[in-house]
C-alpha positions as CSV (number, residue, x, y, z in Angstrom):
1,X,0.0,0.0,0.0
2,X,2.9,2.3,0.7
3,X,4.4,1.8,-2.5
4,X,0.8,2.7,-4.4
5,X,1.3,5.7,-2.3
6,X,5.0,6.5,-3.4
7,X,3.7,5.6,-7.0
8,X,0.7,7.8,-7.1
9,X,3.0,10.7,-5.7
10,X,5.3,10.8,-8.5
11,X,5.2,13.3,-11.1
12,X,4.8,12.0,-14.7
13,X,8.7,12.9,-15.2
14,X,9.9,10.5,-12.0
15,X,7.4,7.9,-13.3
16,X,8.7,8.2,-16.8
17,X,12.4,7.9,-15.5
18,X,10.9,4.8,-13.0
19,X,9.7,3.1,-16.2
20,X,12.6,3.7,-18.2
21,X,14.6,2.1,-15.5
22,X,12.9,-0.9,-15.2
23,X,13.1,-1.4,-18.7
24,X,16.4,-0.9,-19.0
25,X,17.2,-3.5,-16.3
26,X,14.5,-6.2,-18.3
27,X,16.5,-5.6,-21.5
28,X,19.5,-5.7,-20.0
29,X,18.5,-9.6,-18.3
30,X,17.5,-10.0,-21.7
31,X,20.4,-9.0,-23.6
32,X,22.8,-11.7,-21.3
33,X,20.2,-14.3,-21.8
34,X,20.5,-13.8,-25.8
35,X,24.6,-13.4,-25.0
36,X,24.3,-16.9,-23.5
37,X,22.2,-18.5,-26.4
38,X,23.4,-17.0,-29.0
39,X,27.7,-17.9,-27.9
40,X,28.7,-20.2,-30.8
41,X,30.1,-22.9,-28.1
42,X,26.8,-23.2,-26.4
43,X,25.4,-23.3,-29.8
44,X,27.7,-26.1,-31.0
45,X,27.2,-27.8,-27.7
46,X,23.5,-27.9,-27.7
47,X,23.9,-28.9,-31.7
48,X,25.7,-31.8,-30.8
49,X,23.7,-33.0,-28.0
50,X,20.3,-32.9,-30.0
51,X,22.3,-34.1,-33.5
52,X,24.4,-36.6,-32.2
53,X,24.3,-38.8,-35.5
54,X,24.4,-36.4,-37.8
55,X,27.6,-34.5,-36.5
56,X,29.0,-38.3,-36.4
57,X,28.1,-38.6,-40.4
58,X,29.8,-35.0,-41.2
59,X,32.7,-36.2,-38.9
60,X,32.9,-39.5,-41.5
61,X,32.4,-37.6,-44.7
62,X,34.3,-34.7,-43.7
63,X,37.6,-37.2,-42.7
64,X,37.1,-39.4,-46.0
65,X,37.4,-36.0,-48.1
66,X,40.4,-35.5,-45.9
67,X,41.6,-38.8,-47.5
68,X,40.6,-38.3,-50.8
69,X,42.4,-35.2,-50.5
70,X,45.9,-36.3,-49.6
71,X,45.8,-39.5,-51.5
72,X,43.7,-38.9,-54.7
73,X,43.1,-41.8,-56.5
74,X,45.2,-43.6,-59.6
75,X,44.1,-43.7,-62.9
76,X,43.9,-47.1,-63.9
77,X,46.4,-46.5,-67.9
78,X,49.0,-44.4,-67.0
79,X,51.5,-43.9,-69.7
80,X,55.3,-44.1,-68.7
81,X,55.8,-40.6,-69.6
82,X,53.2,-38.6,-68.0
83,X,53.3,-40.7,-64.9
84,X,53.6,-37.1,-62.0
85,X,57.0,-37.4,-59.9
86,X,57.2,-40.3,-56.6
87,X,58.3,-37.2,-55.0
88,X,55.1,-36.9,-53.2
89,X,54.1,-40.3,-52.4
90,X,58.3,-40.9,-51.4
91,X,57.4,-38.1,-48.6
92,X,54.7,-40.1,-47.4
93,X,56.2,-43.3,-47.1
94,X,58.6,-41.9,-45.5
95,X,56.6,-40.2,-42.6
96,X,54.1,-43.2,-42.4
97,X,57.2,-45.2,-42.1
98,X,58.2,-43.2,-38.8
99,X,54.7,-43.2,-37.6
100,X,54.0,-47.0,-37.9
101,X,57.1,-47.3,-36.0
102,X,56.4,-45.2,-33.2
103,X,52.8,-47.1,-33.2
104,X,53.9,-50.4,-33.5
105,X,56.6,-49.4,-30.0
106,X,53.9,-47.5,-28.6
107,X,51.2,-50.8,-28.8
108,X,53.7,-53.6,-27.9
109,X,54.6,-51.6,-24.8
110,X,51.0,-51.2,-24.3
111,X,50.6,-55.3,-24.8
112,X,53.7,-56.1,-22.5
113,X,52.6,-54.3,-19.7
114,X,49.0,-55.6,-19.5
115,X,50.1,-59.0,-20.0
116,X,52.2,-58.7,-16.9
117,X,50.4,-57.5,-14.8
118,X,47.7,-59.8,-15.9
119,X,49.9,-62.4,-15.3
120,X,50.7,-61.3,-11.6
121,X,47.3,-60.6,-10.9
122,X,46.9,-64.7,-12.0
123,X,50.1,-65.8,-10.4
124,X,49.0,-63.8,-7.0
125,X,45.6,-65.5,-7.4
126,X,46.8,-69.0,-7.8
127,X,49.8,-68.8,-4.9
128,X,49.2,-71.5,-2.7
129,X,47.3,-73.7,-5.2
130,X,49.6,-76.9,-6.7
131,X,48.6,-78.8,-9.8
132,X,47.8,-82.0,-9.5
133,X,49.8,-84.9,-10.7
């Protein structure tokens, strides 16, 4: 009741810069709200929560252009002479050659080290126990 009283005793100036306040504060609730929804993480986020399969499929097509791209494919009659240089494919054999190395080091270390400590998880297991004869 006191503030109908407050109200009602304002000029039409105070209530004009009272309105004008208020609105200022709604737009500005409303401005960090559209700020929040309208951030292109939160975007892609909520994107790739609701299209979960379909971000999956652009993943796939998007990597096998990737493919396409550095390894076109061979015509099938090539003649001797305008066969392009084994520059490029020299330079990828010889990186993928690294690579598989490192990969093959990096999955036998990988192997080794779960077969023993599967192994001593078995051998703890089976301490006490003597095969029978």
């Amino acid at each position: 009741m006191a503030q109908q009283q407050h109200k009602l005793r304002l000029t039409p100036k105070q209530q004009a810069i009272h309105d004008l306040e208020a609105a200022r504060n709604a737009l500005g609730e409303h401005l960090c709200q559209a700020a929040e929804e309208l951030n292109p993480r939160t975007m892609v986020r909520r994107s790739m929560q609701e299209h979960r399969w379909m971000w999956m499929a652009a993943a796939g097509v998007a990597g096998l252009g990737l493919v396409r791209l550095l390894m076109p494919a061979r015509r099938k009659f090539e003649r001797d002479n305008a066969a392009p240089s084994a520059t490029k494919s020299g330079l990828i054999a010889l990186i993928l050659t690294a690579m598989l190395g490192m990969a093959r080091r990096a999955a036998l270390n990988f192997a080794t080290q779960h077969a023993k400590s599967y192994l001593h998880q078995y051998l703890s297991r089976h301490e006490g126990e003597r095969p029978s004869a």
